[in-house]
Backbone bond lengths (Angstrom), bond angles and torsions (degrees), N, CA, C in turn:
res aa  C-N    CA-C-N  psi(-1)  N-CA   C-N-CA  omega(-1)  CA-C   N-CA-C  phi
1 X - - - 1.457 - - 1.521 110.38 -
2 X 1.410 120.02 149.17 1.145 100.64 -175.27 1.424 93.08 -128.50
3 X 1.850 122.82 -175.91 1.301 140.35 -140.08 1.749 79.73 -65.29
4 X 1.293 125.97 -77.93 1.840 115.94 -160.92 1.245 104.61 -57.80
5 X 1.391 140.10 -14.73 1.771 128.68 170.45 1.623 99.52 -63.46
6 X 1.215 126.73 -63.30 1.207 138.03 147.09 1.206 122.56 18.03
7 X 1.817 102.08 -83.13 1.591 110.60 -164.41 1.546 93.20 -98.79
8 X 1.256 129.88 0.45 1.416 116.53 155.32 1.920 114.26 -67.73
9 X 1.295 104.30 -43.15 1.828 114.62 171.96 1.275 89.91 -39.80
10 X 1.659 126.38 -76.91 0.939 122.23 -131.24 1.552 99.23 -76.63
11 X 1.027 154.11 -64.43 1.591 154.27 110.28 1.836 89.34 53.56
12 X 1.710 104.64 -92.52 1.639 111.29 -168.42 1.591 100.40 -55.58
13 X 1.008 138.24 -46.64 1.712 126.70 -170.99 1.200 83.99 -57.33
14 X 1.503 131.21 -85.43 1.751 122.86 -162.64 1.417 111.22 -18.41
15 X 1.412 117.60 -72.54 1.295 113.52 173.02 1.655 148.20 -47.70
16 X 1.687 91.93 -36.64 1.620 92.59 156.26 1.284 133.35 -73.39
17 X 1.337 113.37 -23.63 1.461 138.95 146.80 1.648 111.77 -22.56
18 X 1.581 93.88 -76.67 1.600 102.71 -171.46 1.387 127.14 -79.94
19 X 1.620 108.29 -11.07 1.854 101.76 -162.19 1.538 86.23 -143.40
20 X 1.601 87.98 99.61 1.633 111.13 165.92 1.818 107.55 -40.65
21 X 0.650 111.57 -12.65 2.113 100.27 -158.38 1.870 75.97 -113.65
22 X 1.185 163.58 67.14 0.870 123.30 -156.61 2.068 76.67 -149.78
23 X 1.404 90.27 133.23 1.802 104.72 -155.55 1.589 104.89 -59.78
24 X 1.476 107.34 136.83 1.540 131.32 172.49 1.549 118.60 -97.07
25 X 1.068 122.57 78.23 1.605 129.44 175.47 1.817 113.43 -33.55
26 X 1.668 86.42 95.63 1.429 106.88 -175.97 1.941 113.69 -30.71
27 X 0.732 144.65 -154.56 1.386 153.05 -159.94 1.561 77.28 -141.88
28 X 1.711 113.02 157.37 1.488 130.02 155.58 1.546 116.96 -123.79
29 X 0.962 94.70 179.39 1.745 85.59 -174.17 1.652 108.73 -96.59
30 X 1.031 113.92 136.15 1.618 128.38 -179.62 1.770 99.35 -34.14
31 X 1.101 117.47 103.39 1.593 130.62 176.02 1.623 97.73 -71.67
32 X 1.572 88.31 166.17 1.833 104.85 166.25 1.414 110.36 -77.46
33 X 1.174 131.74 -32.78 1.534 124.50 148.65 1.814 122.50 -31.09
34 X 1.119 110.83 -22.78 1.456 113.46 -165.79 1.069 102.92 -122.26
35 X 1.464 116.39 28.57 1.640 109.78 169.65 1.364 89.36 -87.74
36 X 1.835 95.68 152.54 1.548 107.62 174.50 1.673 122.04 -64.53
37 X 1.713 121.76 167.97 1.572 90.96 -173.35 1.873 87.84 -89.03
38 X 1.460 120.07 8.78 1.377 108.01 -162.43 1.691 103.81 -83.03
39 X 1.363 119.64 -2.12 1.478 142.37 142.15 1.499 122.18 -38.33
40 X 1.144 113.86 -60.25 1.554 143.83 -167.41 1.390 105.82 -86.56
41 X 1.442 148.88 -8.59 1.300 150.87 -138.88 1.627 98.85 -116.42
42 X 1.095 117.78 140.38 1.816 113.84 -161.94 2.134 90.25 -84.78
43 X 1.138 95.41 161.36 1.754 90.84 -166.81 1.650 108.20 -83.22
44 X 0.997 107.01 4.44 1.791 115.78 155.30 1.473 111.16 -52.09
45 X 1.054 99.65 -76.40 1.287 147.58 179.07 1.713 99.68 -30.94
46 X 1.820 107.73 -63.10 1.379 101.77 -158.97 1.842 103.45 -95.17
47 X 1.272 112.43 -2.16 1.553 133.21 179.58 1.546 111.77 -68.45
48 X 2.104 84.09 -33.97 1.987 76.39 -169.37 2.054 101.18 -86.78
49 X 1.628 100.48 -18.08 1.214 94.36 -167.90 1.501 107.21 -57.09
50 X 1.735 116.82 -33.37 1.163 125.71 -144.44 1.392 107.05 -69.64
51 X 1.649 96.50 -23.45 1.591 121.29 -160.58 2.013 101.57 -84.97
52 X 1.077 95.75 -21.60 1.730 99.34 158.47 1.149 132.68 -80.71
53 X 1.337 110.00 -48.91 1.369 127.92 -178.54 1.644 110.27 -48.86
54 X 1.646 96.12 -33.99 1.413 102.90 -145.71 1.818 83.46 -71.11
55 X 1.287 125.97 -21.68 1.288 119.21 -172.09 1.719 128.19 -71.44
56 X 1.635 85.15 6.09 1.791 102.47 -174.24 1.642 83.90 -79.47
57 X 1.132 96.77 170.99 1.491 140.65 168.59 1.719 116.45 -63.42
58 X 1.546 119.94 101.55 1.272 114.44 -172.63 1.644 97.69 -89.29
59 X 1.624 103.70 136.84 1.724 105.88 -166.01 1.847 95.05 -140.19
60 X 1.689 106.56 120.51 1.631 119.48 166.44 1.527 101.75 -64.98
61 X 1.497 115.81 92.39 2.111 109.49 -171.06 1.514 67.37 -96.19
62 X 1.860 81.51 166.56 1.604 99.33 -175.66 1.670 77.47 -160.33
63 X 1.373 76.88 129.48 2.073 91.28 -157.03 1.889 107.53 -94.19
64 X 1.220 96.54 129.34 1.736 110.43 -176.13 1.538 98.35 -49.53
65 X 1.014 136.41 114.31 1.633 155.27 177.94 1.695 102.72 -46.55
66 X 1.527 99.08 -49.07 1.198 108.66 -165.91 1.694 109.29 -81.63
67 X 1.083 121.02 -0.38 1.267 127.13 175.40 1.438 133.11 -140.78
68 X 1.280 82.34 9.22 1.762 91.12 157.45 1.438 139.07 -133.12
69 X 1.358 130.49 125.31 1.532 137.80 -145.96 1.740 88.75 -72.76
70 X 1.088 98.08 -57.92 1.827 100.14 -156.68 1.567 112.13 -96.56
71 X 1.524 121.99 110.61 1.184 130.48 178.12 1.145 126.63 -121.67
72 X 1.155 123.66 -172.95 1.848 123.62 -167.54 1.680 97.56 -84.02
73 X 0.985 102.09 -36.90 2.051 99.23 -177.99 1.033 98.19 -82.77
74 X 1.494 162.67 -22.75 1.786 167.92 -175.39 1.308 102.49 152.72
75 X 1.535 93.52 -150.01 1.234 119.36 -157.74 1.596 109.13 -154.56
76 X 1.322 102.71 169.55 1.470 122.93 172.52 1.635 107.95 -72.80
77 X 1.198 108.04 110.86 1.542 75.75 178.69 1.234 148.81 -78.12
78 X 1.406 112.17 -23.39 1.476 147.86 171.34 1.667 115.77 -68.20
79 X 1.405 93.53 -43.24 1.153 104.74 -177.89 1.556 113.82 -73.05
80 X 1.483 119.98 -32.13 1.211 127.96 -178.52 1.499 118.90 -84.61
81 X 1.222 118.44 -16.55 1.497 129.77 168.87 1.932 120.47 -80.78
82 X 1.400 88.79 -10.56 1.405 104.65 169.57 1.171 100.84 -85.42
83 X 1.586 128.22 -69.63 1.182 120.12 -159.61 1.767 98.47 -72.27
84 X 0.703 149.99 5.76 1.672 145.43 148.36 1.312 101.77 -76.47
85 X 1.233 148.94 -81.16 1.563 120.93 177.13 1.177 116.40 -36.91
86 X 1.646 144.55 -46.50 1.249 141.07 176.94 1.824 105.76 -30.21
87 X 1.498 87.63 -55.32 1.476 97.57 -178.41 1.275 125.60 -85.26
88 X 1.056 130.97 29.19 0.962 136.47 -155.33 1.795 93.78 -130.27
89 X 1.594 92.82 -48.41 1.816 103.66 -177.32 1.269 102.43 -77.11
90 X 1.568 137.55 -8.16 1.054 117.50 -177.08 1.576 125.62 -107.17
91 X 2.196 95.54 -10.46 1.851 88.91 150.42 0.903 110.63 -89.03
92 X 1.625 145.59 -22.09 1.879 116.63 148.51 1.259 133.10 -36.18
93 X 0.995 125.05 -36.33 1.949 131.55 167.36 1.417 98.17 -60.77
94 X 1.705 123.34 -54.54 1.329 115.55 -164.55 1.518 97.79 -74.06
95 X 1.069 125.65 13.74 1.779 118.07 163.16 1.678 113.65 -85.58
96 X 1.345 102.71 -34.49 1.829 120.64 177.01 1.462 111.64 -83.28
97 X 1.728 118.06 -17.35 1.397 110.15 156.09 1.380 119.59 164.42
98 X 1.134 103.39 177.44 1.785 107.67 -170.61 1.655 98.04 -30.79
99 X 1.362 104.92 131.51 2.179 100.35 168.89 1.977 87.92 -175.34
100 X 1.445 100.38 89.57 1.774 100.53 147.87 1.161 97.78 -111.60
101 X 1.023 123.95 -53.82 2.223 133.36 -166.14 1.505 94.72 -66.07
102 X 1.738 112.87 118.25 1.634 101.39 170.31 1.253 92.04 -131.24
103 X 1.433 144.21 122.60 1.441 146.88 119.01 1.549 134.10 -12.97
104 X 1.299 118.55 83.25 1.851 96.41 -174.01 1.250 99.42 -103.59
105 X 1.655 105.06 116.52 1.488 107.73 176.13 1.891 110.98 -114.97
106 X 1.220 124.44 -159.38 1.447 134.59 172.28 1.263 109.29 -169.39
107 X 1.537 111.55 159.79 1.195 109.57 -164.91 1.769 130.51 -89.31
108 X 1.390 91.34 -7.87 1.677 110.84 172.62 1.665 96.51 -140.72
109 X 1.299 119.14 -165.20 1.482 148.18 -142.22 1.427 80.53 -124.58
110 X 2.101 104.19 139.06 1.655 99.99 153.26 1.688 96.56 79.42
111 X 1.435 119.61 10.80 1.356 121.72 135.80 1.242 158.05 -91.70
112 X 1.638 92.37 17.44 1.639 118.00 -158.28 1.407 124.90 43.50
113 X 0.702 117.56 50.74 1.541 135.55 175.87 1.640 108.03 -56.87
114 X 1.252 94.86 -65.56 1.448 110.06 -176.78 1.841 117.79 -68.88
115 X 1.503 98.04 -31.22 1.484 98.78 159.03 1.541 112.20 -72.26
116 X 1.036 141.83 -2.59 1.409 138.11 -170.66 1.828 105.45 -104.94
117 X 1.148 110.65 -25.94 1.491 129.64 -152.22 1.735 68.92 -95.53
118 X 1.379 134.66 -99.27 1.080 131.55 178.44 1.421 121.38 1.29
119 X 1.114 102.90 -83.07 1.895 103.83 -172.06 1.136 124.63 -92.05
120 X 1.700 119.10 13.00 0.969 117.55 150.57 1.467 128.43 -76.25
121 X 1.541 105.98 -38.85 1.699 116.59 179.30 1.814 99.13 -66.50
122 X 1.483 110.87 -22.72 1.350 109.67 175.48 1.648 116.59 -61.60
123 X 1.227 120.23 -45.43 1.282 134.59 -151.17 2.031 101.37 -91.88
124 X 1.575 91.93 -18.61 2.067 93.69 173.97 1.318 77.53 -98.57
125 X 0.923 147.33 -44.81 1.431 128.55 -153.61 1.980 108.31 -64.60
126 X 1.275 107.80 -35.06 1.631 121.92 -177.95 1.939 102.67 -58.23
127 X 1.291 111.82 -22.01 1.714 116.59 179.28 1.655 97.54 -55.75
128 X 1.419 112.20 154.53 1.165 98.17 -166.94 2.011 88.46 -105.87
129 X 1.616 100.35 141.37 1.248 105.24 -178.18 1.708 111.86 83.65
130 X 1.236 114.96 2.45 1.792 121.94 167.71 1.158 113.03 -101.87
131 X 1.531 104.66 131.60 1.169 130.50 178.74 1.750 127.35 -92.25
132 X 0.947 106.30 98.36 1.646 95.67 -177.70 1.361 121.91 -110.02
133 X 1.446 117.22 129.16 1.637 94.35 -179.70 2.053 103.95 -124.89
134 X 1.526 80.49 119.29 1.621 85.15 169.34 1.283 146.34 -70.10
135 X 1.316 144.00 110.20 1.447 141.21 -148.05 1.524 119.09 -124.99
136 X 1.650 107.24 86.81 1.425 109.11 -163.48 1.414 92.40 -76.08
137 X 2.034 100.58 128.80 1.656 96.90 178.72 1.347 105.51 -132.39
138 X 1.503 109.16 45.21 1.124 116.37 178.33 1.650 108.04 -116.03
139 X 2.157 110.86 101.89 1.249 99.90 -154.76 2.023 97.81 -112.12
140 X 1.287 82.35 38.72 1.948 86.63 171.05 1.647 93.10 -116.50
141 X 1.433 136.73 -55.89 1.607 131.28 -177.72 0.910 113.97 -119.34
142 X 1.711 113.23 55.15 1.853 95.21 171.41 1.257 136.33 -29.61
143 X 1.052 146.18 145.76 1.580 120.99 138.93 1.522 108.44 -152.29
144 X 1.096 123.93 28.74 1.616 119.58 148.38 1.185 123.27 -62.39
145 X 1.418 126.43 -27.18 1.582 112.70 173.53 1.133 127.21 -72.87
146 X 1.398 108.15 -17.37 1.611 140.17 163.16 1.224 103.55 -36.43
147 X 1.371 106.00 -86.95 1.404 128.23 178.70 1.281 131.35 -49.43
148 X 1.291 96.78 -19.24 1.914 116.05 173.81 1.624 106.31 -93.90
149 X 1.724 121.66 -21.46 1.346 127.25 -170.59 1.455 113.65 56.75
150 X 1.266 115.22 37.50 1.164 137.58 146.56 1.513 152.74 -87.85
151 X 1.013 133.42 179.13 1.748 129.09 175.54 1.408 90.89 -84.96
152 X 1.733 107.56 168.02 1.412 121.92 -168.21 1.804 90.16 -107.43
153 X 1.388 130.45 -26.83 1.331 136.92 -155.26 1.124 100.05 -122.86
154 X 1.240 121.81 160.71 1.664 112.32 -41.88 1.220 132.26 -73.98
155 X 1.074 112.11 155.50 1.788 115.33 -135.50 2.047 104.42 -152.20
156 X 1.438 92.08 179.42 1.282 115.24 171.04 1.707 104.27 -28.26
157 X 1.477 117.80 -48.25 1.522 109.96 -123.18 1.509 76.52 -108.16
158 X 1.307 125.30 -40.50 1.927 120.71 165.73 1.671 109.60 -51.16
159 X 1.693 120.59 -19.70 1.206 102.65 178.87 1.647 118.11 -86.02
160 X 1.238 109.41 -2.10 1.400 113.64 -153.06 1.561 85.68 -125.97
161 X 1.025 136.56 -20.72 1.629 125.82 145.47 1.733 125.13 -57.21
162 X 1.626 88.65 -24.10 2.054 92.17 -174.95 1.197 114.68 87.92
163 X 1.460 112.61 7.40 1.761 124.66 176.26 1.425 114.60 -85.69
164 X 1.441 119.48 -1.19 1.252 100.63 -173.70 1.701 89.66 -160.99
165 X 1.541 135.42 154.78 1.314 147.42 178.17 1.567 106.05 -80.78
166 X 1.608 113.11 165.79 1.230 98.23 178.49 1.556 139.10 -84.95
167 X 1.513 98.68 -7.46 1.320 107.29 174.56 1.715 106.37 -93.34
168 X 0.906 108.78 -37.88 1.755 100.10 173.11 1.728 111.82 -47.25
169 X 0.663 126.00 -28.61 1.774 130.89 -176.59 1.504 93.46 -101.32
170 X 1.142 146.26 22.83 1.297 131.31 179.29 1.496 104.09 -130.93
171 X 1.434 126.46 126.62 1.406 148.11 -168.93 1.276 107.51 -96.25
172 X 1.371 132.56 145.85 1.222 138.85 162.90 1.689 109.02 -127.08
173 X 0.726 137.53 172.47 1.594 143.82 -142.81 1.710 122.75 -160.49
174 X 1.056 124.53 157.28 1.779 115.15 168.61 1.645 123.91 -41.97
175 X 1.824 93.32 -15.86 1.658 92.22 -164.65 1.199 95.36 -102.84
176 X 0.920 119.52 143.81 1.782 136.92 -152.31 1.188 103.34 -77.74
177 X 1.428 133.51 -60.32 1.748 144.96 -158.75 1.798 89.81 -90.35
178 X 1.617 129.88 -20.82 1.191 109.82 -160.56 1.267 126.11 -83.71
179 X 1.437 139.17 138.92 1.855 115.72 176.70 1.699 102.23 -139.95
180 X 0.970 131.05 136.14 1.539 144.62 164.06 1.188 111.22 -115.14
181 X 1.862 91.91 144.06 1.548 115.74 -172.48 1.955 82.78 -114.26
182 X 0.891 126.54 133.23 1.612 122.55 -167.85 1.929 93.24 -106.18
183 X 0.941 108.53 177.25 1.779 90.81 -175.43 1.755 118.38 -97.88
184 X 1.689 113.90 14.10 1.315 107.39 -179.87 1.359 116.79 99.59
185 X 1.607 100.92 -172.16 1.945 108.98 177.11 1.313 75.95 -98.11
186 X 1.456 89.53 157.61 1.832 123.75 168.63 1.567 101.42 -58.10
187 X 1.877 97.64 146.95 1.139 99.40 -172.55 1.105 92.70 -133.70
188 X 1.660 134.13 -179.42 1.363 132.65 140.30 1.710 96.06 -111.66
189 X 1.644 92.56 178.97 2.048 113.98 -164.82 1.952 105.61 42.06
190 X 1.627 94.75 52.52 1.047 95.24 162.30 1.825 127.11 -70.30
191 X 1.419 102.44 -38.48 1.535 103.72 154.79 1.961 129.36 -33.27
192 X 1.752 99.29 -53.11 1.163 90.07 -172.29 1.601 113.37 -92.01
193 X 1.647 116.40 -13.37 1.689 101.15 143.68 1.070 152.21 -76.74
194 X 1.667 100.61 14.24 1.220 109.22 171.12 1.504 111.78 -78.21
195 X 1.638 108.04 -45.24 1.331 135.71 165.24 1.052 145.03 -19.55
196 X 1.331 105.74 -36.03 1.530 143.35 -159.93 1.799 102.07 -80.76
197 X 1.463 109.25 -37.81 1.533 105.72 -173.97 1.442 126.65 99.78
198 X 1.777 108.99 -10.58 1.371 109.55 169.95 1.992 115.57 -69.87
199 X 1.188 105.07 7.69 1.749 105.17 163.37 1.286 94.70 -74.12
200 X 1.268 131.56 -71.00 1.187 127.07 -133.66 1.559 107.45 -75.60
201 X 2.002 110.21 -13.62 1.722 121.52 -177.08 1.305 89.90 -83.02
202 X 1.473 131.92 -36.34 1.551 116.90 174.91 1.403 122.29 -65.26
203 X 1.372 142.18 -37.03 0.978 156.31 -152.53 1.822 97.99 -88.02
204 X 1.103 112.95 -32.24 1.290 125.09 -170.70 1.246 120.06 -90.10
205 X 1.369 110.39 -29.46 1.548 145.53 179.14 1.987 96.53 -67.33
206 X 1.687 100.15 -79.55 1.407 84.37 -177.97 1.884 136.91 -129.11
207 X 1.676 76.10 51.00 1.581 100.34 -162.13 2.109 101.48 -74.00
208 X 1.561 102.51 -13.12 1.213 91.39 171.05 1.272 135.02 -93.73
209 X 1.656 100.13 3.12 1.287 109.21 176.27 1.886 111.17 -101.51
210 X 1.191 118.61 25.67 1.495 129.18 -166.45 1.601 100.18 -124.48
211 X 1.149 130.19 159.73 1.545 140.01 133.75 1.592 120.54 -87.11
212 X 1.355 92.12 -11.96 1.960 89.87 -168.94 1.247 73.58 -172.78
213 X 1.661 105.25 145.70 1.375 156.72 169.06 1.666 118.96 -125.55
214 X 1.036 102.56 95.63 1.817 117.07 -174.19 1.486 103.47 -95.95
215 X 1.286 118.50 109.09 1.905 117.29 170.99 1.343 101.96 -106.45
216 X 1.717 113.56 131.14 1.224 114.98 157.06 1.280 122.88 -75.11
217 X 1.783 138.76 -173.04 1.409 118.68 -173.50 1.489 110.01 -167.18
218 X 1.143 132.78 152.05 1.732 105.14 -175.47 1.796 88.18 -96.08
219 X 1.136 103.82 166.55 1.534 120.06 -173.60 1.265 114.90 -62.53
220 X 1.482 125.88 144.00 1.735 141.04 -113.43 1.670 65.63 -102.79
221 X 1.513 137.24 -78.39 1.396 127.60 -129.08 1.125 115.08 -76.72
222 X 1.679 122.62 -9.84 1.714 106.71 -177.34 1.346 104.60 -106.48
223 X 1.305 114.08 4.60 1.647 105.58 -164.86 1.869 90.12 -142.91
224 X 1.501 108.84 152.16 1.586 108.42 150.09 1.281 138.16 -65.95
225 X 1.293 110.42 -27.62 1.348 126.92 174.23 1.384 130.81 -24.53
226 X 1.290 130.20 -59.63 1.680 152.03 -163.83 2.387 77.83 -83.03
227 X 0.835 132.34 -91.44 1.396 125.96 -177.19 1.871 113.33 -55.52
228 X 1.348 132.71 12.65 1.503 133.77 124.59 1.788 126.73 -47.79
229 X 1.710 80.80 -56.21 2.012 105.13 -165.25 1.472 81.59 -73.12
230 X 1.074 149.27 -55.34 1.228 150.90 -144.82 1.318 103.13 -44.21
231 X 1.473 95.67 -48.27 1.736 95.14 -159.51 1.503 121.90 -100.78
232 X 1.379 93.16 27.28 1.680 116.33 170.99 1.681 97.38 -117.96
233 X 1.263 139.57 31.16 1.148 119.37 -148.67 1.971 88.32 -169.59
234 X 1.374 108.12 123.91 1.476 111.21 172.24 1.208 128.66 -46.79
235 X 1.398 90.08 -44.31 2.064 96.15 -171.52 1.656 98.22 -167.57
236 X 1.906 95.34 149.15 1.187 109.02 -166.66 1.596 99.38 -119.37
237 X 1.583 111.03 136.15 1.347 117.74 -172.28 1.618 97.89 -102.97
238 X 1.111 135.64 113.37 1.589 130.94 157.76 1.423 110.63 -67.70
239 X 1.561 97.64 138.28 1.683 99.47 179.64 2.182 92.83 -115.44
240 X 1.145 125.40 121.41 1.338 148.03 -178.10 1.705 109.19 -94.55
241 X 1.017 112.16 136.18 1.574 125.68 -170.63 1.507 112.76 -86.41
242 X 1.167 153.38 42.49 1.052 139.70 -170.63 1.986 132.43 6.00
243 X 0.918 114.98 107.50 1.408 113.65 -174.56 1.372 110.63 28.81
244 X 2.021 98.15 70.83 1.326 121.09 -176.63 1.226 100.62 175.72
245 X 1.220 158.15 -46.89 1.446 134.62 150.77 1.420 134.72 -75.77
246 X 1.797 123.06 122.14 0.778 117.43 -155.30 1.600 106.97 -66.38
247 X 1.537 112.06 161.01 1.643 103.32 170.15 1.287 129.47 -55.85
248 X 1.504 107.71 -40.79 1.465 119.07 176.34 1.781 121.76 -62.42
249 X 1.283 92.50 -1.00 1.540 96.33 177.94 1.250 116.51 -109.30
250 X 1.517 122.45 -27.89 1.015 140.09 104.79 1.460 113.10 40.01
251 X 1.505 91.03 -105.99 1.417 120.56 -165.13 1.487 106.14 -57.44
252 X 1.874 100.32 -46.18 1.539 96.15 171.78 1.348 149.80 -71.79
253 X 1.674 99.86 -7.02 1.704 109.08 174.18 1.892 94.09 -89.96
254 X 1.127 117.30 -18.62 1.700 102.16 -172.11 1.894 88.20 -74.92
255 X 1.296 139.08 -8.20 1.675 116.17 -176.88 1.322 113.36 -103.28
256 X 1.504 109.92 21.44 1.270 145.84 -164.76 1.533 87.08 -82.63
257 X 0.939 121.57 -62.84 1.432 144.60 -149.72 1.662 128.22 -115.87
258 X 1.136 93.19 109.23 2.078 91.65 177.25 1.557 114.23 -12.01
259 X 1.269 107.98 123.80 1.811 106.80 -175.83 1.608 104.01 -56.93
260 X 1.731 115.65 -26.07 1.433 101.28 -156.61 1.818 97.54 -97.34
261 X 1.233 108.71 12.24 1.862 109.66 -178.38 1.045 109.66 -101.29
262 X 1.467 128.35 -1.86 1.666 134.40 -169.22 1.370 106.51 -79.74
263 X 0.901 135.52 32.70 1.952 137.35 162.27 1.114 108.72 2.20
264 X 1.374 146.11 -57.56 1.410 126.79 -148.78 2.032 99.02 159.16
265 X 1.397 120.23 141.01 1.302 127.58 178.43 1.789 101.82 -113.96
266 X 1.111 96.80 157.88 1.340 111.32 -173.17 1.579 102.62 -134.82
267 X 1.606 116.71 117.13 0.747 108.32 171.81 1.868 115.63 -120.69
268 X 1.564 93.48 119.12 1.177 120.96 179.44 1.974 140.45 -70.01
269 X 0.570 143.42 115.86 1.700 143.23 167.47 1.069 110.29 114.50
270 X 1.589 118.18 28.49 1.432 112.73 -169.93 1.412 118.29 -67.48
271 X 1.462 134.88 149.87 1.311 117.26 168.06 0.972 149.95 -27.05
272 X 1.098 139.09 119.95 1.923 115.07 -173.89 1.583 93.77 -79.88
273 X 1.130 155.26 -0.55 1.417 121.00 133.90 1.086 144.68 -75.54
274 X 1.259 114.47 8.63 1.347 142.09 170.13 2.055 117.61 -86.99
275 X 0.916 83.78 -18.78 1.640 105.74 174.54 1.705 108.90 -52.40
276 X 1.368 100.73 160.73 1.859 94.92 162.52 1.395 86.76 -112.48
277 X 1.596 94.35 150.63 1.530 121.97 170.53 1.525 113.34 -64.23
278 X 1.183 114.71 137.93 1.960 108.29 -171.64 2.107 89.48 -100.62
């Protein structure tokens, strides 16, 4: 993105900010553009993946209520038509360029970040024949395993010690396309294992067996961390607080980050009177 993509962002947040009635870009329906390529893959091909996969970790998740849109009894509805446009805008970007690896970070704590990281990998994962694997890499406040009702170990933080392979730390679940990397036992010099570069040997390792790669992240401004992962990672989605992050902070977690990795912001918790009426 460059400096006027920028101060156009900053322009539309002001405004969604200020004018409750102020238009929500409907959801579209999953195009033939957005078929997965794990669709397209000759059955050689998707036989041997299966034959890896199968070496992940089979896990009974039993999903945090409170943090997840899409469930076996329904759904949110509003809430779930968002995260389908989310996804929707983000195989349009992958038409303008390389984007499986996406980062969703924010610039402080208590921006739902991690609720966004969640049901978004949920909502590619619902494509039929897409594979998504989620990678909580936030190893100061996890809480995707939470949300998955799962163990935290072994995890992210055994892979980036060299204690553990990448499919051994990787979970698979009832949901067919879904897989989580949970972030591990607690560590300290989480900064400098981030550092180290074993993201970018994982990502490389089993990025051909994915359609989408979702990393969670702890928040860009108090820590280096979220701009480390970044740069193992195609594109970074900001998740924004609704009349709760200031602009100026804003501005400063987007220089956080390569101008050309900034994909798209999401801005989250908006009022429900602020909503349009369906």
């Amino acid at each position: 993105m460059d400096e006027s993509t920028f101060q156009a962002f900053d322009a539309e947040l002001e405004r969604l900010e200020e004018d409750s009635s102020a238009e929500i870009i409907p959801a579209s329906e999953v195009a033939a553009s957005e078929r997965s390529p794990s669709e397209l893959k000759p059955a050689s091909v998707s036989d041997f993946s299966e034959s890896l996969l199968a070496r992940c970790r089979q896990c009974s998740w039993v999903f945090d209520p409170t943090t997840t849109i899409f469930t076996a009894g329904g759904e949110n509805a509003h809430g779930a038509e968002e995260f389908r446009s989310l996804r929707s805008q983000l195989y349009r970007a992958r038409k303008r360029q390389n984007l499986k690896s996406v980062l969703v970070s924010s610039a402080v704590s208590e921006e739902g970040r991690s609720f966004v990281a969640f049901n978004l990998a949920h909502v590619l994962a619902l494509q039929p024949g897409c594979r998504v694997l989620l990678i909580d890499a936030d190893l100061r406040t996890p809480r995707l395993h939470s949300a998955f009702g799962t163990n935290a170990h072994p995890g992210f933080s055994e892979y980036l010690l060299q204690q553990a392979a990448e499919f051994t730390i990787m979970q698979r679940g009832p949901t067919d396309g879904l897989f989580l990397i949970p972030a591990g036992r607690a560590v300290s010099g989480q900064t400098e294992l981030i550092a180290s570069g074993r993201l970018q040997s994982l990502i490389e390792q089993v990025e051909s067996f994915f359609d989408w790669i979702i990393l969670d992240s702890p928040p860009a401004i108090a820590v280096t961390d979220a701009a480390l992962l970044s740069n193992s990672c195609d594109g970074v989605v900001l998740v924004v607080r609704s009349h709760s992050t200031p602009f100026d902070v804003v501005r400063k977690v987007r220089e956080k980050f390569r101008s050309e990795s900034l994909v798209g912001v999401v801005l989250n918790k908006i009022p429900t009177g602020a909503l349009p009426k369906s």
